[in-house]
N, C-alpha and C positions, 0 to 999 in steps of 0.2 A: 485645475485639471486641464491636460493640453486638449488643445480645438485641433490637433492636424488629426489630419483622417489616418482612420487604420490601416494596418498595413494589408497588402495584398490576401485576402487569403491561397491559401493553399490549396491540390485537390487532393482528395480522401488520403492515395496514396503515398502521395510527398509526408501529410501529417503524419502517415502510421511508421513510414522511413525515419522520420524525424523522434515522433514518440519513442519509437523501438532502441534506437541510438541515445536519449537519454534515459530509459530504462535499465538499459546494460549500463550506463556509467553508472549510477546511483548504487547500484546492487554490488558491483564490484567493489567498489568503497566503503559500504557499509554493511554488510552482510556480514558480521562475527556479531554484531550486536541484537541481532535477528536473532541467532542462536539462544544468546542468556538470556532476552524476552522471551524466546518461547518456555525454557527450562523453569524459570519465573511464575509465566501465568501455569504449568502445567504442576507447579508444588500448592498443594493443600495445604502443607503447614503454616505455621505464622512465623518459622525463622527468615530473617532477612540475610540477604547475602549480597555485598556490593556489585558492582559492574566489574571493577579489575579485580576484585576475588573473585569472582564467579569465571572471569575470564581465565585467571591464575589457573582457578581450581583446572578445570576443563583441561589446559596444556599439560598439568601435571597430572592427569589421571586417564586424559585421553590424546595426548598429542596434539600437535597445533593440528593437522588435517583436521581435528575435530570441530571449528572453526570454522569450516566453511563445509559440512555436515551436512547433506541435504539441498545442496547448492543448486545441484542440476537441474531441477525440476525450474526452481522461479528464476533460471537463468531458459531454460525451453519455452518456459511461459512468460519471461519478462516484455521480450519486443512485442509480442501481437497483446499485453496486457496494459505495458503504459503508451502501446502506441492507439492502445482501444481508448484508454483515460484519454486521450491528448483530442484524437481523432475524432471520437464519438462528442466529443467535448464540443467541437469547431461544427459541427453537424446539428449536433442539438441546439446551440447560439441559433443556427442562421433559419434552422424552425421554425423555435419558439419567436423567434423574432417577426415573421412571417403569422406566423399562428395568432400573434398578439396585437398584430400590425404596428409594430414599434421600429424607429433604426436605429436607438442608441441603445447600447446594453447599459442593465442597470444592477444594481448592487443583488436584485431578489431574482430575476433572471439568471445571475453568472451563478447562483447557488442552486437553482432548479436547473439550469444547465449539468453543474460539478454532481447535483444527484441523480440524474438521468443518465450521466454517463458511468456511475458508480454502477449501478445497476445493472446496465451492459457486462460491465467490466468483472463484476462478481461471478456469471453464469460461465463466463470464460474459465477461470481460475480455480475453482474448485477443486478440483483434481487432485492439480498441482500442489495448492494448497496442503491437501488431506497428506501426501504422498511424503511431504516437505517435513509436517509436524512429526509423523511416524519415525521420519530419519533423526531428528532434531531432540528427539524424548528420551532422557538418558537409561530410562526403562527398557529399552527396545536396544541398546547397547549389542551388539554381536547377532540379535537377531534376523536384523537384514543387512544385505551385502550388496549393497548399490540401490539405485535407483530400479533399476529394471524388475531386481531381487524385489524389492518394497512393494511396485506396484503389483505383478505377479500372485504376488502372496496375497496381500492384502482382499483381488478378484478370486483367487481359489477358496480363503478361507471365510470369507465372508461373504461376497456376492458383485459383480460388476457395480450393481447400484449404490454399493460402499463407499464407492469414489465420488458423491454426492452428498456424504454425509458432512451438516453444517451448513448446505447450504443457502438456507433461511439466515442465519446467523453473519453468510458472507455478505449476505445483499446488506443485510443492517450497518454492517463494519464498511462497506465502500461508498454509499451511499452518505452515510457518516461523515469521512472521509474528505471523500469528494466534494460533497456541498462546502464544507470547511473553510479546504485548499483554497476555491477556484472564489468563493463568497471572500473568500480574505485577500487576494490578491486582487481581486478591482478594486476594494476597498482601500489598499496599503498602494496600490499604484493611483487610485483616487486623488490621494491627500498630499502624496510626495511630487515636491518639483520636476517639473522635466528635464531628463538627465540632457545637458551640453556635449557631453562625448561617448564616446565609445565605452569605456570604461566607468562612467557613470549609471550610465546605462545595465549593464550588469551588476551594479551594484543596486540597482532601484530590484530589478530582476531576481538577485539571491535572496535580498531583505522577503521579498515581497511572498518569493517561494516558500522560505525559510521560517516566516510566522505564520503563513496558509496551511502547513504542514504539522505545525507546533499547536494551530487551534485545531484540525483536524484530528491530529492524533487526541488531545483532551475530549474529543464529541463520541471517538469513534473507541477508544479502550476497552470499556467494557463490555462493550460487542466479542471484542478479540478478544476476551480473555476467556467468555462463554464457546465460540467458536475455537478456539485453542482446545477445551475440555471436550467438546462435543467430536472436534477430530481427531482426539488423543484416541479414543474410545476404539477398544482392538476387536467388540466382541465378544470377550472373556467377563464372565460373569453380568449379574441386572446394568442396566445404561443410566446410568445419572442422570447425566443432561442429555437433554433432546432439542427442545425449544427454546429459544432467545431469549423470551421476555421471562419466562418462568427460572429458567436456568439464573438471569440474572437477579435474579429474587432469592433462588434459593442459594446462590453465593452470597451476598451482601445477609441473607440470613444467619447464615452456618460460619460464614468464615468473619462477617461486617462488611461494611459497607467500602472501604480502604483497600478491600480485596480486588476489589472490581477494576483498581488500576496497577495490578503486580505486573513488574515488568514496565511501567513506565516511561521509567527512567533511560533505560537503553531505547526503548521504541521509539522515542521521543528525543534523544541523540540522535536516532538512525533518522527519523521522518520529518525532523526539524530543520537541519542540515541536507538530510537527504531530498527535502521539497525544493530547496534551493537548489542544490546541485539538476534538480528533472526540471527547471521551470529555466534556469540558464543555458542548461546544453538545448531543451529542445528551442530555447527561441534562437541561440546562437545558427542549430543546424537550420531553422528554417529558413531565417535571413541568407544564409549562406545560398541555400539552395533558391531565394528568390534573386538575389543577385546571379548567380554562377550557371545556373541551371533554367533556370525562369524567363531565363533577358528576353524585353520585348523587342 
């Protein structure tokens, strides 16, 4: 493990600038595999459908726009959501650090830090979230017409505090998550050598993202898959799921236990890849902005 000291931090608003900017990259590159995850955890049955058939299907039955379906919401809530991840992240370190009277971070820190900040980061999101699944549900097909149309509806025929539904289930899924991410990336930048260049350097950065992401997404699934049914829920007729721990009970019940990671596989393309992709742009913008913006 390198001895040089860390780098500068950032203040609050530099990180949320930074977070925000790799939020929108991530999203824009992988967001169609968001789609077939939700369509996925939102099917009861036990037929399996691949990633490129389910993608197939969707073009041929709804058009590529069907593809980025729901977009607008976690692209409204993307920058103030992984710049809350990044931000509240760099906030809770310097804490907990403080709180504990420690000045190195450590492997169970950076994981009470990534779920401190998850936590944050869920009560933001909700909304969004709910707003996102409703567009994404091939059920709900022709019965809303944008985002605006979604939310609208959704406050008239069921109640402002609709837009809240799941949220038990988000804190579990971020929390999740985030301890994950940020527990596996001190740990993966722990053990790997210190990168010589520039380019190394991002390559320690993607890996490090890339399996933070990868073990995240395996901790935090079956959360999402509960929270996916809980915010599918339109209203119309008795409510299935309600609660996290029960809900995930009586999935792994009714449907087995195999159920509880439907959609996996695309999730885990998008948040595998895509932790890499949020863990090299934001360190690249903040360097950027420590050198360019920062200069002492």
């Amino acid at each position: 493990m390198s001895s040089d000291p860390a780098p500068k931090p950032l203040p609050f608003h530099y990180q949320f600038i930074a977070g925000a900017i790799a939020g929108i990259s991530e999203i824009l590159t992988m967001y169609p595999l968001d789609v077939v995850k939700t369509r996925a955890q939102l099917s009861t049955g036990t037929q399996k459908v691949g990633i490129v058939s389910s993608l197939k299907q969707i073009v041929q039955s709804e058009g590529v726009p069907a593809l980025y379906r729901g977009i607008l919401p976690p692209i409204m809530v993307e920058a103030p959501k992984r710049a809350t991840k990044f931000a509240t992240n760099e906030q809770y370190t310097a804490m907990y650090k403080k709180m504990f009277g420690v000045e190195k971070m450590t492997q169970s820190l950076a994981i009470l830090t990534g779920v401190s900040a998850g936590i944050t980061e869920a009560f933001l999101i909700v909304p969004f979230e709910l707003v996102k699944i409703r567009m994404q549900d091939k059920a709900n097909y022709g019965k809303y017409n944008g985002t605006i149309d979604t939310l609208t509806k959704i406050i008239r025929h069921e109640g402002p505090l609709a837009l809240f539904n799941g949220l038990e289930a988000t804190v579990w899924r971020h929390a999740a998550w985030n301890g994950g991410y940020f527990g596996v990336i001190f740990g993966v930048r722990d053990v790997l050598p210190k990168a010589e260049t520039k380019e190394g350097q991002l390559l320690i950065n993607f890996t490090a993202g890339a399996i933070g992401g990868t073990v995240g997404t395996a901790l935090n699934t079956p959360f999402d898959v509960v929270k996916t049914r809980i915010q599918g829920y339109n209203g119309t007729g008795p409510r299935k799921y309600n609660w996290t721990l029960p809900s995930v009970a009586l999935v792994a019940k009714e449907e087995g236990a195999l159920a509880l990671y439907k959609g996996f596989l695309p999730k885990v393309l998008r948040l595998g890849p895509g932790g890499g992709i949020l863990l090299v742009v934001f360190e690249t913008v903040s360097n950027f902005i420590r050198k360019n913006i920062m200069k002492d």
